[in-house]
C-alpha positions, 0 to 999 in steps of 0.5 A: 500500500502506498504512503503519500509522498507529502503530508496532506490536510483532509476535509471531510464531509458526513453526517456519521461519525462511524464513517468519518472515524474509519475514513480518518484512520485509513488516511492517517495509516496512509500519510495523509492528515491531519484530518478534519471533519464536518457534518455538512457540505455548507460547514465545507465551504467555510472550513475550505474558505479559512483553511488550506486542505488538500483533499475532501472526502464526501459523502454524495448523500448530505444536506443540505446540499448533495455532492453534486451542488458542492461540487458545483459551488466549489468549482465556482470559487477560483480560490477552491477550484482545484482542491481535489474531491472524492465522493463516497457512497452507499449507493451502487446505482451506477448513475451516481457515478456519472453524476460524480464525473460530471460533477467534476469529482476526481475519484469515486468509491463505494462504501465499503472498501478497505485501506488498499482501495483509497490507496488506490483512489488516493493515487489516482487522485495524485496521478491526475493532479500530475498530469493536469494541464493547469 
């Protein structure tokens, strides 16, 4: 399983504090953090405001606003555009997955996987950033 490269700060988004313990340890495990959490996309969007993250996590499911929104007003802020995303889900409708792409998501995973497969994701967000243009 891969480390990451460089100590990276994580945001996350959900609700349940299940699920943001078990996303925190796999990071911590894999080299990212610190890790931070909020239960909802609007307390991201401050958080992202005042700090440098370098990477989010959200669940697609959160109010008041879904992901997709999210996505959508975090893209618009020039000064958040770029952070990287990635959505986790319970749900399997494959549907959601293209919503996540067109929503400008840069990995996707469904709930649950375990340590190697977000190091996987992880990579795949690290690789992409790489090979961007910008």
């Amino acid at each position: 399983m891969a480390k990451s490269d460089t100590n990276q700060s994580v945001l996350i988004i959900d609700p349940s504090g299940v699920i943001t313990r078990v996303l925190t340890v796999m990071l911590i495990e894999l080299g990212w953090g610190p890790v931070e959490t909020v239960p909802t996309p609007v307390e991201a969007l401050t958080q992202l405001r005042e700090k440098r993250f370098g990477l989010v996590l959200t669940d697609w499911a959160t109010e008041p606003m879904d992901a997709g929104e999210f996505m959508k007003s975090l893209r618009a802020d020039a000064a958040l555009a770029a952070i990287p995303v990635m959505i986790v889900t319970g749900n399997p409708d494959p549907t959601q997955y293209i919503l996540a792409n067109d929503a400008g998501a840069n990995a996707y995973a469904l709930v649950s996987f375990d340590v190697e497969t977000l190091a996987l994701k992880l990579d795949q967000i690290r690789l992409r950033k790489l090979l961007s243009p910008s």
